[in-house]
C-alpha positions in Angstrom: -1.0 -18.0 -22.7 -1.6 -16.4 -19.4 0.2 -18.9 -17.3 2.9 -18.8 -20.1 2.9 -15.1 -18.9 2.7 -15.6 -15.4 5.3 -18.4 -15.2 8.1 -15.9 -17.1 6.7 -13.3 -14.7 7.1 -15.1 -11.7 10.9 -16.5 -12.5 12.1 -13.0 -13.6 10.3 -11.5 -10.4 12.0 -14.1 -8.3 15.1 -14.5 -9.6 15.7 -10.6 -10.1 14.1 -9.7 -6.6 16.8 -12.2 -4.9 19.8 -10.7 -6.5 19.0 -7.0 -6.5 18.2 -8.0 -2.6 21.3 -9.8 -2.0 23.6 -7.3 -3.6 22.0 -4.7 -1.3 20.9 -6.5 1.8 23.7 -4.5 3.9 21.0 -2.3 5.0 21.9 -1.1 8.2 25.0 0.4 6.1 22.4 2.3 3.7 21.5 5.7 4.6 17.6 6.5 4.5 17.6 8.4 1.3 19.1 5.6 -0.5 16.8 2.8 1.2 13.6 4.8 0.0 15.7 5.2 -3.3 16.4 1.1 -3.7 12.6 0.6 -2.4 11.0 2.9 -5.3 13.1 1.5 -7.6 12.1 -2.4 -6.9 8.5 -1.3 -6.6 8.9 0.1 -9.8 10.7 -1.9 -12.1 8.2 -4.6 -10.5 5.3 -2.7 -11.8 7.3 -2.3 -15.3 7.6 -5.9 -15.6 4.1 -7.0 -14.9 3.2 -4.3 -17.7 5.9 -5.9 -20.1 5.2 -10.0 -19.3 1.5 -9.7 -17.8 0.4 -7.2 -20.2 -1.7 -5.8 -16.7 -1.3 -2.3 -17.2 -3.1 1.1 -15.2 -5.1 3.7 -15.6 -5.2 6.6 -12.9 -7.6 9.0 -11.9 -8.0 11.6 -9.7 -4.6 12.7 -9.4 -5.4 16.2 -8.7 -6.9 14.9 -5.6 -3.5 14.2 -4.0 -2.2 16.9 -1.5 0.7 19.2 -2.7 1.7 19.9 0.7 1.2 18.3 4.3 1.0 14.3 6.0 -2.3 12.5 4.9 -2.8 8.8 4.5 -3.9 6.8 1.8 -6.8 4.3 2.5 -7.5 2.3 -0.1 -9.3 -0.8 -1.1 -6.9 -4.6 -1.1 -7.6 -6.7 -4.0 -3.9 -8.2 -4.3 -0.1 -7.6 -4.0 0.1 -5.0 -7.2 -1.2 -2.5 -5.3 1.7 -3.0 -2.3 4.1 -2.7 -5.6 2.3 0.1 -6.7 1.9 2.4 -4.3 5.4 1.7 -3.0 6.3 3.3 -6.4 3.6 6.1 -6.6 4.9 7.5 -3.2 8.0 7.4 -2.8 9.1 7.0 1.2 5.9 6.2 2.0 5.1 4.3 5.5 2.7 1.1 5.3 1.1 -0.1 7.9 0.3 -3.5 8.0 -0.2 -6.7 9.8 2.5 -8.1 12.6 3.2 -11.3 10.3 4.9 -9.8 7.7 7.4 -7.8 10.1 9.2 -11.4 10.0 10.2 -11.7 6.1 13.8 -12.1 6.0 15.7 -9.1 4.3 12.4 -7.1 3.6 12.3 -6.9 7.5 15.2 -4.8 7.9 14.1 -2.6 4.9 10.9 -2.5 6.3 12.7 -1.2 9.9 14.4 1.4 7.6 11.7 2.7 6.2 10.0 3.0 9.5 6.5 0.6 8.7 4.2 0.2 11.5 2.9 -3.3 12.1 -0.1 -4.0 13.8 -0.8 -6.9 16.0 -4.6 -8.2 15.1 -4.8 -9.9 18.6 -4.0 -6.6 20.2 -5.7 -4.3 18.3 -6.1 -1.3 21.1 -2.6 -1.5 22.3 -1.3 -1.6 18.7 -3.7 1.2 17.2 -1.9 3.6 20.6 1.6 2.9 19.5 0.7 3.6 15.7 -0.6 7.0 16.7 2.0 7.4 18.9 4.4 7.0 16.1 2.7 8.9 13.5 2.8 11.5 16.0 6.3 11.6 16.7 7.2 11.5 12.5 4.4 13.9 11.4 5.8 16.4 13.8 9.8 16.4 12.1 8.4 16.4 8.1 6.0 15.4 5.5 5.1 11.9 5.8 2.3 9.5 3.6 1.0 6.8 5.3 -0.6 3.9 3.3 -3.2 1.6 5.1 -5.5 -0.7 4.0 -8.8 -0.5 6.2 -10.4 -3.5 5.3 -6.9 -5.6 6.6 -7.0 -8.4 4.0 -7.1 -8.9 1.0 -10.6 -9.6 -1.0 -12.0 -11.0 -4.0 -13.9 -8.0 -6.9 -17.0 -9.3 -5.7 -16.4 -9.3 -1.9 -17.4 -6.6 0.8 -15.1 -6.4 3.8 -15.8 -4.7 7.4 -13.9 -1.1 7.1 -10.9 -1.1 10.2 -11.8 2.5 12.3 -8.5 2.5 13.2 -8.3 4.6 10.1 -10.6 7.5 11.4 -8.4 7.1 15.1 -5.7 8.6 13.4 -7.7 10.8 11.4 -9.0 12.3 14.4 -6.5 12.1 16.9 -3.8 13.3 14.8 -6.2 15.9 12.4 -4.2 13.8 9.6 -6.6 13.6 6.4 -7.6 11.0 4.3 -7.0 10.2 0.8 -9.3 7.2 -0.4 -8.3 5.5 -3.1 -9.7 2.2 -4.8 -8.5 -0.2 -7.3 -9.8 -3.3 -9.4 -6.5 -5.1 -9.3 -7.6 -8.3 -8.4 -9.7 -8.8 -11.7 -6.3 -8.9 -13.3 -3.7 -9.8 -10.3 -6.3 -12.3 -9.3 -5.5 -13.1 -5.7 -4.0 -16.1 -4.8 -4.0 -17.5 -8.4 -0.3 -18.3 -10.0 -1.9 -17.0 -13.4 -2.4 -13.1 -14.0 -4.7 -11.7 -16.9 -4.0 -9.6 -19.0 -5.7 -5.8 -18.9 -5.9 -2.3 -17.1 -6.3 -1.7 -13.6 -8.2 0.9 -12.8 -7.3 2.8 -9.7 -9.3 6.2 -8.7 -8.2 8.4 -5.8 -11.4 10.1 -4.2 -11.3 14.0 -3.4 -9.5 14.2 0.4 -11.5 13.7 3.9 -9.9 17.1 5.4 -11.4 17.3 8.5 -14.4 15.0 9.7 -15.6 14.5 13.2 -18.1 11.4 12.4 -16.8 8.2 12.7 -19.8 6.9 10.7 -19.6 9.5 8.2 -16.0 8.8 7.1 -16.5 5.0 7.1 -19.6 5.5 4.8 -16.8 7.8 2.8 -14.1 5.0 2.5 -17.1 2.4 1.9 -19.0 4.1 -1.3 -15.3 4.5 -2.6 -14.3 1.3 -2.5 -17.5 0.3 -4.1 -17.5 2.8 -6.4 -17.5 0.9 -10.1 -14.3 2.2 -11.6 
């Protein structure tokens, strides 16, 4: 049944994500209110349909922890593609920051440009971590801007433990930007690199905010016990 699932998933997410992409790939054209408007939507209806055909539903909490005013970025755990989908759709406009490769992705890539993501070069990991604080700099200081990262830079299996990126508490500190942990069990469900999803409720938790830390230890301890924190 769950590869019955996954198989309908996977045609209606294929087949739907190439026409609603094709019909608006004229991006360039697109102001940057309606980008961030096509870009929630996708997210979105993407989460929508793994609820409807996957049955993999969520469960949130810690809501209250999220800022009502101000930049801050979310940190969070990487268990599998949902959670790319999902925050895209929780946070509308956010900024991801993410691995060089993925700048290449026909289509997406000009969205992405849009939308102003940061990509990181793994290779070059000093140079790039001075041109993403650079940037953050320059679009923190026009507006209100969420940043999503993922610290541990790949993705990992339930079980797994993966070394915590500092480049996380760079910006924190350089830029006084907080940070909103967050984790997620999505790759029980959204198992990673599997065709076939199973069913359930992802549990995602988002920790009370790192305001203001000094300790580069002390907030990678912070992001560590949350991601490990059973859900």
């Amino acid at each position: 049944m769950n590869f019955l699932r996954s198989l309908i998933f996977y045609l209606l997410f294929y087949i739907g994500t190439t026409c609603f992409f094709l019909i608006f790939s004229p991006v360039k054209l697109f102001s940057y209110k309606f980008v961030v408007y096509l870009s929630n939507l996708w997210t979105t209806l993407v989460i929508k349909l793994s609820k409807m055909i996957l049955g993999i539903d969520y469960l949130i909490c810690g809501l209250d922890n999220i800022p009502k005013k101000g930049s801050f970025i979310v940190a969070s755990n990487h268990q599998s593609a949902w959670e790319t989908f999902f925050f895209g759709s929780l946070f509308p406009g956010s900024i991801f920051i993410l691995k060089d490769e993925l700048r290449r992705i026909p289509i997406f890539s000009q969205y992405f440009k849009k939308l102003g993501f940061i990509f990181v070069k793994r290779n070059k990991a000093f140079d790039s971590m001075k041109t993403v604080i650079r940037t953050i700099s320059k679009l923190t200081s026009r507006e209100k801007r969420i940043f999503v990262i993922f610290p541990e830079g790949t993705r990992l299996l339930p079980s797994e433990r993966g070394k915590i990126n500092t480049g996380v508490f760079a910006i924190h500190k350089f830029l006084n930007i907080p940070i909103l942990p967050v984790s997620l069990n999505s790759g029980v469900y959204w198992v990673n690199k599997t065709f076939s999803k199973k069913k359930g409720t992802i549990k995602v938790k988002i920790h009370p905010l790192i305001k203001k830390e000094v300790s580069k230890e002390k907030v990678i301890n912070i992001l560590k016990k949350s991601y490990y924190f059973k859900n």
